[in-house]
C-alpha positions as a Python dict, from the first residue, in 0.01 Angstrom:
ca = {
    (1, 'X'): (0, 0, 0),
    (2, 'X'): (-228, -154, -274),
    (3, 'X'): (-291, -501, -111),
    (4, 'X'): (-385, -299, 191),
    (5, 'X'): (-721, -194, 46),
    (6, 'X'): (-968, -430, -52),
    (7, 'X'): (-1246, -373, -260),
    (8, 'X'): (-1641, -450, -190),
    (9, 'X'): (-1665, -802, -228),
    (10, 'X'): (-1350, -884, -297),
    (11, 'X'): (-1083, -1073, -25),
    (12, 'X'): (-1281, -931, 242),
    (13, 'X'): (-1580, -1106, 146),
    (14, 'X'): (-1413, -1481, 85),
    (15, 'X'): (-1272, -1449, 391),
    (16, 'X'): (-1571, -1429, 610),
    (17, 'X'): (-1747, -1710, 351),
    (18, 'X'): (-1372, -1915, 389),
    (19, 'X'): (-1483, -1876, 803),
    (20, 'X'): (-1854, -1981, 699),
    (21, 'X'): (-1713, -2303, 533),
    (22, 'X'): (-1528, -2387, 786),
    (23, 'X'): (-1788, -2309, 1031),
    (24, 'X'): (-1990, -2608, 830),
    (25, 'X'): (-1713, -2862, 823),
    (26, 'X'): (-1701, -2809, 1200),
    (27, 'X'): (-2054, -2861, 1300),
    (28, 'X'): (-2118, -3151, 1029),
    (29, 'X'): (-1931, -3409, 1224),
    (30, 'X'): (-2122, -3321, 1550),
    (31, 'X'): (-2497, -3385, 1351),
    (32, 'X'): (-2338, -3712, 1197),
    (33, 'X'): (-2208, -3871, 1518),
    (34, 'X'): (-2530, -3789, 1657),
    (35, 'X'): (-2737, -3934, 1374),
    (36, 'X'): (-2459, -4275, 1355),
    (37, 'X'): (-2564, -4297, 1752),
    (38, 'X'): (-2861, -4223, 1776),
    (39, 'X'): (-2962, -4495, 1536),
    (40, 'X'): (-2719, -4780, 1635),
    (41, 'X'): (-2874, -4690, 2027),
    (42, 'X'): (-3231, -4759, 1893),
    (43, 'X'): (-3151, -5016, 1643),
    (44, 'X'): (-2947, -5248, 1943),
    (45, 'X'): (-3082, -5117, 2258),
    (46, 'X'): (-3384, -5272, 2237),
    (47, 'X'): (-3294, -5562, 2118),
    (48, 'X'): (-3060, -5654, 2388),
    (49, 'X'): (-3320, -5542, 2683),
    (50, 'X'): (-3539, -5791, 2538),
    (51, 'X'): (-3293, -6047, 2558),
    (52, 'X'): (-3196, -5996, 2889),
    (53, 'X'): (-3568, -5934, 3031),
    (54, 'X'): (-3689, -6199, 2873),
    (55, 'X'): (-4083, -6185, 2894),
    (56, 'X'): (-4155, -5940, 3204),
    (57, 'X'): (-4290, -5647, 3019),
    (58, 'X'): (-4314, -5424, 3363),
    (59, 'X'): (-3954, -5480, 3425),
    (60, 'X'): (-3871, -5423, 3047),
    (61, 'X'): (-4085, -5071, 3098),
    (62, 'X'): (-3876, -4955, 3355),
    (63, 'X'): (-3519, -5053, 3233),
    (64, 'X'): (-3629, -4867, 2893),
    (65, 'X'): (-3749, -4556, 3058),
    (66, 'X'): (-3342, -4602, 3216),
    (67, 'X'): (-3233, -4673, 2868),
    (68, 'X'): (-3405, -4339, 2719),
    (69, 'X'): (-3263, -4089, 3037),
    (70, 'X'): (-2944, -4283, 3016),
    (71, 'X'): (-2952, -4183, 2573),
    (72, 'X'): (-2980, -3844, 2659),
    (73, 'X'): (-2754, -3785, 2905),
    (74, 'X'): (-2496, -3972, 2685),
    (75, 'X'): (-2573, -3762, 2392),
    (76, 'X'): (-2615, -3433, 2581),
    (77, 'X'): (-2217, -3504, 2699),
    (78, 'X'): (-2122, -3573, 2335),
    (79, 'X'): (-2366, -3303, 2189),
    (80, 'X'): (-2160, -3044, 2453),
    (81, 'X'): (-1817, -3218, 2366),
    (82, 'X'): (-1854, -3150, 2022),
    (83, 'X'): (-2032, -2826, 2040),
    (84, 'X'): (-1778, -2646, 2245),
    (85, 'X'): (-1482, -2808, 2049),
    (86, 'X'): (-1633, -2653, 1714),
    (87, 'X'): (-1728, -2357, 1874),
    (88, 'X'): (-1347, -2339, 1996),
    (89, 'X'): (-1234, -2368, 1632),
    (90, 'X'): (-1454, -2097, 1502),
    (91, 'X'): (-1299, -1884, 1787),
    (92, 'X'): (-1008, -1979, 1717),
    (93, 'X'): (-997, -1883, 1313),
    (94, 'X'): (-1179, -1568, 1377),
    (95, 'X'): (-920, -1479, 1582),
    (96, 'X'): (-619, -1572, 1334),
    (97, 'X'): (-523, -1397, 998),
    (98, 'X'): (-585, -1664, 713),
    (99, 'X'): (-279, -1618, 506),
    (100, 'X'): (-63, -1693, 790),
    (101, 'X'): (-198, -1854, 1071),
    (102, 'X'): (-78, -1567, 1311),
    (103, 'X'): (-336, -1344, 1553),
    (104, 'X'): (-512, -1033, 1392),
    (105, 'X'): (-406, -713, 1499),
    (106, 'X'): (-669, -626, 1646),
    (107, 'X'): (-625, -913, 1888),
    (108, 'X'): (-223, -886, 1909),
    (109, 'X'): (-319, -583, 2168),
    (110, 'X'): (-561, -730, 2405),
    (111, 'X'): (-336, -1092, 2430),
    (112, 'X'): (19, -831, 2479),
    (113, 'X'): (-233, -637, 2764),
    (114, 'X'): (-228, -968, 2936),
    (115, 'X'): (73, -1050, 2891),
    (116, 'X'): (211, -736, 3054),
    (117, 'X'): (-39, -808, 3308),
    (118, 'X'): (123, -1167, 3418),
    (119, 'X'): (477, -955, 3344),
    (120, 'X'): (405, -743, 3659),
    (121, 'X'): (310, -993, 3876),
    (122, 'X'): (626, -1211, 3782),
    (123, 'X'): (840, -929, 3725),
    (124, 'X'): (965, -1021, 3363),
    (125, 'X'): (1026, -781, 3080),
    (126, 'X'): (845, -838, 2736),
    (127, 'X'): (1030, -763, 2443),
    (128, 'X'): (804, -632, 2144),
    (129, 'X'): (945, -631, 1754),
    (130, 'X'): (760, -483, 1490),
    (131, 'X'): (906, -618, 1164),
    (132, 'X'): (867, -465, 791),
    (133, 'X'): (931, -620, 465),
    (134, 'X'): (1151, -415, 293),
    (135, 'X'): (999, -297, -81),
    (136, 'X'): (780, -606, -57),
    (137, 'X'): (477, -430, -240),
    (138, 'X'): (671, -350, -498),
    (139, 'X'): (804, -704, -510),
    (140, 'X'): (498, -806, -480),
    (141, 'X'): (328, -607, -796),
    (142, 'X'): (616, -782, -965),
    (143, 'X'): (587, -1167, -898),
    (144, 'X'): (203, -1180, -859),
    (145, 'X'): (-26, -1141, -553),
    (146, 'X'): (-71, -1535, -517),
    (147, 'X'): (325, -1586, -501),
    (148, 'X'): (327, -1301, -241),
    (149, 'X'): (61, -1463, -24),
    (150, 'X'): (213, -1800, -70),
    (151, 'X'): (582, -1618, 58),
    (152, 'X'): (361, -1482, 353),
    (153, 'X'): (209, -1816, 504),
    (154, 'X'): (601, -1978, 419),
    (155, 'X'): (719, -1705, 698),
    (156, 'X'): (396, -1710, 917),
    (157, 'X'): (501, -2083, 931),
    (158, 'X'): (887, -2032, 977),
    (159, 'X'): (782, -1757, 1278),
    (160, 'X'): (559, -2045, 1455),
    (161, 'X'): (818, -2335, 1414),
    (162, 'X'): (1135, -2095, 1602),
    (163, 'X'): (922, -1921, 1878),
    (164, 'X'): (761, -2110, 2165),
    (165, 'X'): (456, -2064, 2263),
    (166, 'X'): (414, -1821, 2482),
    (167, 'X'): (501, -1567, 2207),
    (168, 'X'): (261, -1378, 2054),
    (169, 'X'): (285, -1355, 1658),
    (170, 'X'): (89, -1092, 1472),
    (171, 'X'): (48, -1039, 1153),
    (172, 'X'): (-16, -583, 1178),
    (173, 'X'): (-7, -495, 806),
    (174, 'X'): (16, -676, 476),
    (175, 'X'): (389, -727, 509),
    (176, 'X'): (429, -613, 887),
    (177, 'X'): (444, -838, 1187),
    (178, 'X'): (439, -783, 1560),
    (179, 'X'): (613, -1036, 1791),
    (180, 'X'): (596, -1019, 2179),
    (181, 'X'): (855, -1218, 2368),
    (182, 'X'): (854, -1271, 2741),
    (183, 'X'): (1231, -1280, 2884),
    (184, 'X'): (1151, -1489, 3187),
    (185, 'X'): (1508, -1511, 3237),
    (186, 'X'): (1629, -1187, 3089),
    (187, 'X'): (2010, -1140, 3048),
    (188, 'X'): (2188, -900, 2890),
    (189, 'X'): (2158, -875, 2525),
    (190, 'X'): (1873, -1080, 2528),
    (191, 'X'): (1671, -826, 2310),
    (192, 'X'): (1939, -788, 2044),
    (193, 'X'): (1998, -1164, 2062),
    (194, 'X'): (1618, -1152, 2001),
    (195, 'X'): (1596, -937, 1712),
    (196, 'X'): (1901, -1072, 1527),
    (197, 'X'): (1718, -1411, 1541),
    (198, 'X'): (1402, -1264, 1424),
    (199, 'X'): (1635, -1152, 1127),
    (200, 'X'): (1759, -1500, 1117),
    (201, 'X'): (1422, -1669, 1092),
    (202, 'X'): (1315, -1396, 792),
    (203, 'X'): (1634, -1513, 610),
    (204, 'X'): (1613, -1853, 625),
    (205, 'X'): (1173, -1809, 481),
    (206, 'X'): (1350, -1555, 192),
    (207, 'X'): (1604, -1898, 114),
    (208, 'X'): (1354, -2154, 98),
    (209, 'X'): (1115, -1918, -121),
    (210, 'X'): (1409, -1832, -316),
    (211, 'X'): (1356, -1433, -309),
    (212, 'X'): (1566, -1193, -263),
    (213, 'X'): (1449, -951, 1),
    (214, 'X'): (1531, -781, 355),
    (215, 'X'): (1343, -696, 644),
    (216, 'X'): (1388, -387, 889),
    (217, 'X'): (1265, -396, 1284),
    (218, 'X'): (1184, -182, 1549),
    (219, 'X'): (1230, -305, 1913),
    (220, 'X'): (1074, -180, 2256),
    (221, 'X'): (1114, -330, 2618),
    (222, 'X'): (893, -275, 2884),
    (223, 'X'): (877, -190, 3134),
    (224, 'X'): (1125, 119, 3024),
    (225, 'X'): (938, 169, 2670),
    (226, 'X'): (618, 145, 2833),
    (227, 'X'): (392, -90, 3042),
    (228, 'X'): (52, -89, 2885),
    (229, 'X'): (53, -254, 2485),
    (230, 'X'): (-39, 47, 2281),
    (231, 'X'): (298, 223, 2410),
    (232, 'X'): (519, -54, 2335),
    (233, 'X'): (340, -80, 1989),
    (234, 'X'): (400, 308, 1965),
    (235, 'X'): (749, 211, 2089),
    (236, 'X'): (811, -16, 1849),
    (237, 'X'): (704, 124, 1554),
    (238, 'X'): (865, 442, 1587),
    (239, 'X'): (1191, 211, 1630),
    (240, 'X'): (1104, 95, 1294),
    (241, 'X'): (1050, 411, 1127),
    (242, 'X'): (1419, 497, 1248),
    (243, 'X'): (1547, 207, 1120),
    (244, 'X'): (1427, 260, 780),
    (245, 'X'): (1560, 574, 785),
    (246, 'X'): (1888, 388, 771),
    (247, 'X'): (1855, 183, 531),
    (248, 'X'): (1724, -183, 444),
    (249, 'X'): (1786, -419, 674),
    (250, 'X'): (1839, -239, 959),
    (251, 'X'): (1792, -278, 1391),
    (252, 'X'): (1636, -12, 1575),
    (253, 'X'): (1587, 20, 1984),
    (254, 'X'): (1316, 255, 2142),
    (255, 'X'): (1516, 560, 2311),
    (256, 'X'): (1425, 866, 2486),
    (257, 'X'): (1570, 1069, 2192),
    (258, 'X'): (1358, 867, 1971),
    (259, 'X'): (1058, 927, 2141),
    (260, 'X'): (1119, 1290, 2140),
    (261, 'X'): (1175, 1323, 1784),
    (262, 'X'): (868, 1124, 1672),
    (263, 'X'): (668, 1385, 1917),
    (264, 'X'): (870, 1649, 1725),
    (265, 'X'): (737, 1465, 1411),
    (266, 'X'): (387, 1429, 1472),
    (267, 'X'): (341, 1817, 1606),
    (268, 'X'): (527, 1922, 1273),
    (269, 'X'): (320, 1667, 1039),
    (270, 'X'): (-16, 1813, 1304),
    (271, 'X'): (99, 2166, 1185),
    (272, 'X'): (139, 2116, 809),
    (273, 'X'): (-198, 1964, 810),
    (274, 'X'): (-318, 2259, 988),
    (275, 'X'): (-147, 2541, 738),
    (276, 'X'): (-243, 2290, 382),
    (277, 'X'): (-635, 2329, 519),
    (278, 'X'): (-644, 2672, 618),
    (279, 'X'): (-376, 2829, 397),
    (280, 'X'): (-69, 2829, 583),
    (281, 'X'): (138, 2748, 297),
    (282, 'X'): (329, 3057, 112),
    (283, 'X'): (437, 3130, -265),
    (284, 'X'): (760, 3225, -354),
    (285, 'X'): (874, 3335, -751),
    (286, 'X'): (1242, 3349, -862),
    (287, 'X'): (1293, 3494, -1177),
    (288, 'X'): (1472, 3371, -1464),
    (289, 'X'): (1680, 3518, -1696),
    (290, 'X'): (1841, 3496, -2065),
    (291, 'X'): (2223, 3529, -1992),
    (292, 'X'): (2309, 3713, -2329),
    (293, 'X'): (2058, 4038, -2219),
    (294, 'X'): (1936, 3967, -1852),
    (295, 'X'): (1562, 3967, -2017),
    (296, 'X'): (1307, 3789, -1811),
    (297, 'X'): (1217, 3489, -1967),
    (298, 'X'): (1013, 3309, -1675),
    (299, 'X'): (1031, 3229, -1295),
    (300, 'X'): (1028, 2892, -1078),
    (301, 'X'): (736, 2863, -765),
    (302, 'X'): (875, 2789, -446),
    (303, 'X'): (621, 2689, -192),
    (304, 'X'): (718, 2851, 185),
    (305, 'X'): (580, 2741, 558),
    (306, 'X'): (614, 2968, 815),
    (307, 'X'): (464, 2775, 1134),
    (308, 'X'): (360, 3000, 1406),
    (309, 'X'): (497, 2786, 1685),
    (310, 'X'): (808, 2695, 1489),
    (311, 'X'): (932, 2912, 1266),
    (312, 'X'): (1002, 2920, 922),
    (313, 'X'): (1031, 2558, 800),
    (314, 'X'): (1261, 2487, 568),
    (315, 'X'): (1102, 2299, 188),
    (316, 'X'): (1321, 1979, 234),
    (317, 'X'): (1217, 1882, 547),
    (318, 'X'): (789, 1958, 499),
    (319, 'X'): (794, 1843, 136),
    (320, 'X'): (1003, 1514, 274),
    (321, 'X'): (721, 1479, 548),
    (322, 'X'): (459, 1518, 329),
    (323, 'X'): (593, 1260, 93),
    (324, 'X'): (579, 1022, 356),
    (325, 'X'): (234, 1086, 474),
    (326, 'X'): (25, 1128, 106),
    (327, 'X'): (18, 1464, 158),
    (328, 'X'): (232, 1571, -130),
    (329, 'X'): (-103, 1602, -358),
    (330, 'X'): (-304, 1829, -198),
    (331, 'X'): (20, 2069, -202),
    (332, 'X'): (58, 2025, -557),
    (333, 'X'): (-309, 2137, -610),
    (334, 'X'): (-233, 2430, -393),
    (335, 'X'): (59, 2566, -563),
    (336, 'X'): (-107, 2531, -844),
    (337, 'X'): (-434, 2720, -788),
    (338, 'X'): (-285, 2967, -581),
    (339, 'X'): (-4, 3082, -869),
    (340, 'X'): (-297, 3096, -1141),
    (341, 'X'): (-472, 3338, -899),
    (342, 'X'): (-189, 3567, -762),
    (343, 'X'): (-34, 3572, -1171),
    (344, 'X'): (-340, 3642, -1310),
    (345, 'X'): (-484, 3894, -1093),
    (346, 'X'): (-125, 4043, -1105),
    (347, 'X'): (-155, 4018, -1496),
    (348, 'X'): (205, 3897, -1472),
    (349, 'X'): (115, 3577, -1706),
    (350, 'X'): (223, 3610, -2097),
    (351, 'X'): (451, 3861, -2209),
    (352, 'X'): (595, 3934, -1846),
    (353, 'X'): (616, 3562, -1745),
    (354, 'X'): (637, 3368, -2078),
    (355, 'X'): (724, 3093, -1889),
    (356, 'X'): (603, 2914, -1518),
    (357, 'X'): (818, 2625, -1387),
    (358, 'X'): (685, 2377, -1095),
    (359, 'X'): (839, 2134, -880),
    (360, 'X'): (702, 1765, -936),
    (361, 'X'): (796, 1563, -624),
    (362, 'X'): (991, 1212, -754),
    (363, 'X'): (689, 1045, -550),
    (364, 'X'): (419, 1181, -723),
    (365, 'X'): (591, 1145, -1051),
    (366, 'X'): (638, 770, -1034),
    (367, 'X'): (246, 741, -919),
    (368, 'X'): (14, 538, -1196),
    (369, 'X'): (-222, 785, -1166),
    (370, 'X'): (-16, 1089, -1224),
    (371, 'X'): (-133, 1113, -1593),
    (372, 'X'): (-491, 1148, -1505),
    (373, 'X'): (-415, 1352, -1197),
    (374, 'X'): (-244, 1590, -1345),
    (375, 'X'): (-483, 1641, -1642),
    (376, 'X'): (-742, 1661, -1376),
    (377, 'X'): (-567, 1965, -1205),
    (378, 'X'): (-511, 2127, -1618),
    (379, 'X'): (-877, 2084, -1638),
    (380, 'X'): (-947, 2318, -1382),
    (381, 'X'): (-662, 2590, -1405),
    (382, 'X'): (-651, 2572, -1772),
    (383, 'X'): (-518, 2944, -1825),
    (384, 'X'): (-211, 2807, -1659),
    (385, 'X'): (-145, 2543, -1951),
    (386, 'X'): (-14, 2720, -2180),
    (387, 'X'): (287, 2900, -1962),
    (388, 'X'): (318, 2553, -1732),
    (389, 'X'): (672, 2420, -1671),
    (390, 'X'): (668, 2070, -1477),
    (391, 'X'): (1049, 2029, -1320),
    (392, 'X'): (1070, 1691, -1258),
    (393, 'X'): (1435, 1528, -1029),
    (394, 'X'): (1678, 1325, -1269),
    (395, 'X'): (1666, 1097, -1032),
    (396, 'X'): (1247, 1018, -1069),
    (397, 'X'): (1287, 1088, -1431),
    (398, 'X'): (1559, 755, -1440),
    (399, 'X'): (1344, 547, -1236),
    (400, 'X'): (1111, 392, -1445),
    (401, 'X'): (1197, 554, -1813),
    (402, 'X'): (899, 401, -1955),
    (403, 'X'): (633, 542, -1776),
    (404, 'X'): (890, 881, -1742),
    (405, 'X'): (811, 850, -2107),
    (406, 'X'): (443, 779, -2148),
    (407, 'X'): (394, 1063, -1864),
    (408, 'X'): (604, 1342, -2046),
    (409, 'X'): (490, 1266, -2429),
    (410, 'X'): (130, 1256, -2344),
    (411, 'X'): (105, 1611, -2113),
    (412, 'X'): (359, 1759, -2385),
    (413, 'X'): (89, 1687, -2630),
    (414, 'X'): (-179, 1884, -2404),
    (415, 'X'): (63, 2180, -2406),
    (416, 'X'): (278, 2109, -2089),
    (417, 'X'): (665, 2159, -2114),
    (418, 'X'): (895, 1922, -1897),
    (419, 'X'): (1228, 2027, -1760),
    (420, 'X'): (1490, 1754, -1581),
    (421, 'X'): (1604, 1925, -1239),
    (422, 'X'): (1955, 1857, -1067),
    (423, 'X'): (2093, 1716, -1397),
    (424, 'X'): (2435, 1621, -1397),
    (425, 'X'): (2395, 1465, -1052),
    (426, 'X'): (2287, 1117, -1139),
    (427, 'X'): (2431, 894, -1427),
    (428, 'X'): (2195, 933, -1717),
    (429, 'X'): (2384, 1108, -1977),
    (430, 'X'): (2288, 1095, -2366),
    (431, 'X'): (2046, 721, -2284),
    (432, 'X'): (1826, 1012, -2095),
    (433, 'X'): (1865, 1295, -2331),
    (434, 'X'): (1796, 1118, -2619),
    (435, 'X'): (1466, 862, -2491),
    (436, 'X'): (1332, 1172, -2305),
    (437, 'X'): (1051, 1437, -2490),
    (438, 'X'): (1202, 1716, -2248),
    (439, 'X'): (1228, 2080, -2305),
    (440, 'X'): (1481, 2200, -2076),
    (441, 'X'): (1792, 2088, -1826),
    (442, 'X'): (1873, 2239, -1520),
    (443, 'X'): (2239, 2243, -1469),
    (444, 'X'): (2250, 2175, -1050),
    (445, 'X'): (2365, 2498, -835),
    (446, 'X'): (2660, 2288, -682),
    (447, 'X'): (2848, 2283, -1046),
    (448, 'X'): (2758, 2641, -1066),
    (449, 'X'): (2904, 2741, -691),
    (450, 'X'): (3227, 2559, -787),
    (451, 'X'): (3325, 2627, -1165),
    (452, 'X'): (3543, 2927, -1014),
    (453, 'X'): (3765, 2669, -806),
    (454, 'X'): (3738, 2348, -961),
    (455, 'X'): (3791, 2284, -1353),
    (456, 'X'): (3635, 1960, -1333),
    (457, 'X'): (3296, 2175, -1242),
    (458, 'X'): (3344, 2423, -1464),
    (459, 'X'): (3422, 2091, -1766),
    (460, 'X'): (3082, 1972, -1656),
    (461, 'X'): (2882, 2285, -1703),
    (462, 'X'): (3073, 2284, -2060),
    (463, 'X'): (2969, 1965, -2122),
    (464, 'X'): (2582, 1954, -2030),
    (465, 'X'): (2551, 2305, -2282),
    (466, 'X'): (2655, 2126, -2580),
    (467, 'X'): (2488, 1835, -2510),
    (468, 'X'): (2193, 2059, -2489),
    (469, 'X'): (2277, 2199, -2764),
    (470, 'X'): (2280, 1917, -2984),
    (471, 'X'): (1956, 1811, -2858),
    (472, 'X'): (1805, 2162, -2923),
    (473, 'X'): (1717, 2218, -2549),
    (474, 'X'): (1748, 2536, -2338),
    (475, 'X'): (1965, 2524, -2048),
    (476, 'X'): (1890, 2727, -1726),
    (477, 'X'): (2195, 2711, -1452),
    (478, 'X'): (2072, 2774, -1078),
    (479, 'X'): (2219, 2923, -791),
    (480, 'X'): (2415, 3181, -968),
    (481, 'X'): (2494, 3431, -697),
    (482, 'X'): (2829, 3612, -844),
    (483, 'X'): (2956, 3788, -1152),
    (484, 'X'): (3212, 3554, -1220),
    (485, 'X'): (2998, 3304, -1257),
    (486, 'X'): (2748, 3472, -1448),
    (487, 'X'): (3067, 3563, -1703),
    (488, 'X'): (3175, 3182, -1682),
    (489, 'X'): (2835, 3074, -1756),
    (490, 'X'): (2788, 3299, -2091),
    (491, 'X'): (3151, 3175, -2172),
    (492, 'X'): (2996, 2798, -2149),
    (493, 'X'): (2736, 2897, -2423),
    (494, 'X'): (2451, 2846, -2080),
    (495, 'X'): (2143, 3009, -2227),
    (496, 'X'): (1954, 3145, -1896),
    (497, 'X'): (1970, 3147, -1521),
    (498, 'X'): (1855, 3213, -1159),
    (499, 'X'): (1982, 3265, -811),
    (500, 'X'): (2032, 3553, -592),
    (501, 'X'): (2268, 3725, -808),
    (502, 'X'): (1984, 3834, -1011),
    (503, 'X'): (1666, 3829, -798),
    (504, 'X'): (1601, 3650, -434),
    (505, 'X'): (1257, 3420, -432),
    (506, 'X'): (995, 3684, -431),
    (507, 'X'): (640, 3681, -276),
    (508, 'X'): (418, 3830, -551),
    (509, 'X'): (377, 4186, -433),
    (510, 'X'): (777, 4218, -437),
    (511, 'X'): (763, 4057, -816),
    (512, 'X'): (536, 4274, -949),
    (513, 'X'): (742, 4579, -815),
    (514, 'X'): (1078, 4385, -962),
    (515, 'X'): (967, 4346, -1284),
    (516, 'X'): (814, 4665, -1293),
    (517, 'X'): (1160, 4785, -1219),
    (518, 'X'): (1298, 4533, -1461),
    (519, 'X'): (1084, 4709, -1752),
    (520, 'X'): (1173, 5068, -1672),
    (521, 'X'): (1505, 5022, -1581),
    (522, 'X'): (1633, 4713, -1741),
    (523, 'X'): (2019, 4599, -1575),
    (524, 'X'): (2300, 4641, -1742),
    (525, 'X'): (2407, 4337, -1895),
    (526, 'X'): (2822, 4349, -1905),
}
């Protein structure tokens, strides 16, 4: 997240000179008492041994020699008294997060160790929650970072005032927090009880601050989950991931099942790592075709995994992980460098390929920097420009239209063409078609598979041509696999196509040898 970062000098470095203030404030009142006493002890000590001596100066000697040891032990108390008190506070605010008054991370392990330690001894379960704001960075890029800190100390506040002591409160992440709760007299449902207040506590900080927002949490219990704190950590946030996966708002318990699919997760993400580095990852090319003649008028990259321990892997569920884990730009790079060099050593691009469509993930899309990026990646594969195709979802093209905008118009003027994928399947209609700089629409391969059995499919496909039409942009349907549909299709006025009906997704060796085929023997078109 953005607020995660911080940059060289920035809230790292008022931090550590907010601790050095403090620091001051807490050792100034220990050299001022000492200074007030030192010279009211002086100023009246003497004065009142020389009152009560009278004039025997070897007797006055002695008691002032008492008088001095007496001072500094005295002082030497107080000196230590104050000392360790300050010192105590220092400790005590290097060891808390400054926003919200709750331990550092790095210290929410070592104080849940001991915990767990006393837990064995008394036999007690501890009950660890890892909470996430829902969307808060966004939320938070929207009202201001000072409003977002100020929401952040309200519920580091609200999390202090319901939980008694002897629960830890962490602050893990700029809007995650760790709790660990010992159930000294554990009943059941005491850790759902737990977790719904936790929920409870978040609502009532969103009320007061008058913002409208959600948390999700992941729960682990030793000592089932785990008995040391970096499992129940583990424990817990792979809880939360699952809960996320569900939807805002959401409760999820460590499990056995759980654990087995984050394993599953982490080999698979290991793996994908492995096969982006040392060229693991595959091309695919399915041709495209003009409806009215079958000519070739371009073909869509498909990137492929096949994972030597697992198997072929299928797109949705390695371009998903790699979404999650900011892995979805090196990938892009990839595909990208690798078609230029198979294409152009092939010599497919130009007249054989007029055209070369890739898949822009909706989360690299809606990135700030994807402008600049991509222009970066043009730079450097710059014989690709000119036959590039960037197929961007409906769905990422609708979520911000402005910068959708901005994006599109300014790569369209360096020679890029844009085409909306899946359309039909969200709700943008003539708004989209008309705001949008786009080239082409992709009419989704579910209308396609059911125009033969349902007329309200078949009405769609109808509907997106002419719209097309009057907005003077090609149409290409996918997934056509039959003759019917490929007859249905010319009868909707659909200007090109792809799916299996007319070639499979083709490594580049097989292409070459298809549109070789394609040239000599071109299919008939009826």
């Amino acid at each position: 997240m953005i607020w995660r970062r911080n940059p060289p000098g920035g809230r790292n470095d008022s931090k550590r000179q907010g601790i050095g203030d403090k620091a001051l404030a807490s050792t100034l009142p220990i050299v001022l008492a000492y200074g007030v006493l030192g010279a009211a002890w002086i100023a009246l000590s003497d004065l009142a041994l020389e009152t009560f001596v009278g004039g025997d100066p070897e007797r006055l000697s002695r008691l002032q020699s008492y008088k001095g040891w007496g001072f500094i032990a005295v002082t030497s108390i107080l000196l230590f008294a104050l000392a360790y008190r300050g010192f105590r506070r220092i400790t005590r605010l290097q060891e808390l997060d400054p926003q919200t008054n709750l331990l550092r991370h790095s210290l929410f392990s070592s104080h849940l160790d001991k915990t767990l330690q006393r837990s064995s001894r008394e036999q007690f379960p501890v009950l660890v929650l890892y909470m996430d704001i829902d969307r808060f960075n966004d939320l938070a890029i929207e009202i201001g970072q000072p409003a977002a800190d100020a929401f952040l100390s309200l519920l580091g506040d609200h999390l202090r005032n319901e939980h008694s002591a002897d629960t830890l409160l962490s602050r893990l992440g700029f809007d995650e927090f760790g709790l660990a709760i010992p159930l000294r007299e554990a009943a059941a449902g005491d850790s759902q009880q737990q977790a719904a207040r936790l929920q409870r506590v978040f609502n009532e900080a969103t009320r007061k601050a008058e913002l409208e927002l959600t948390c999700s949490i992941g729960a682990a219990l030793s000592p089932d989950d785990g008995t040391r704190a970096n499992q129940l950590v583990s424990a817990a946030g792979q809880a939360l991931r699952a809960a996320r996966l569900n939807g805002p708002a959401r409760i999820s318990y460590f499990n056995k099942a759980l654990a087995k699919r984050e394993r599953d997760k982490q080999a698979l993400l290991s793996g994908l790592k492995q096969a982006i580095a040392h060229g693991g990852l595959s091309l695919v090319y399915q041709p495209q075709v003009r409806l009215s003649d079958l000519a070739i008028t371009g073909c869509e990259v498909l990137v492929r995994w096949h994972c030597p321990i697992r198997g072929t892997v299928s797109p949705s569920r390695f371009i998903a992980l790699a979404e999650q884990h900011l892995l979805i730009a090196p990938i892009t790079e990839l595909v990208m460098s690798t078609a230029l060099k198979e294409l152009q050593t092939a010599n497919l691009l130009g007249s054989q390929l007029p055209r070369v469509s890739m898949n822009i993930s909706a989360l690299e899309f809606t990135a700030r920097n994807f402008r600049h990026r991509m222009e970066e990646l043009l730079k450097r594969h710059d014989a690709l420009r000119p036959y590039l195709q960037l197929e961007i979802t409906e769905s990422a093209a609708l979520e911000d239209v402005a910068t959708t905008i901005a994006h599109i118009s300014e790569l369209r003027h360096s020679g890029v063409r844009f085409s909306i994928d899946d359309f039909g399947t969200g709700y943008s209609g003539l708004a989209m078609l008309r705001d949008l700089p786009v080239d082409e629409l992709k009419i989704d391969r579910t209308f396609v598979a059911d125009m033969e059995s349902q007329e309200r499919s078949a009405a769609i496909v109808r509907a997106i041509t002419r719209l097309a039409d009057n907005f003077d942009l090609t149409v290409v349907a996918e997934g056509v696999e039959t003759a019917s549909q490929l007859e249905q299709l010319r009868q909707s006025h659909c200007a090109e196509g792809q799916g299996w009906l007319f070639a499979r997704p083709l490594p580049i060796a097989e292409l070459v040898d298809f549109l070789r085929q394609h040239r000599e023997q071109p299919p008939p078109t009826g």
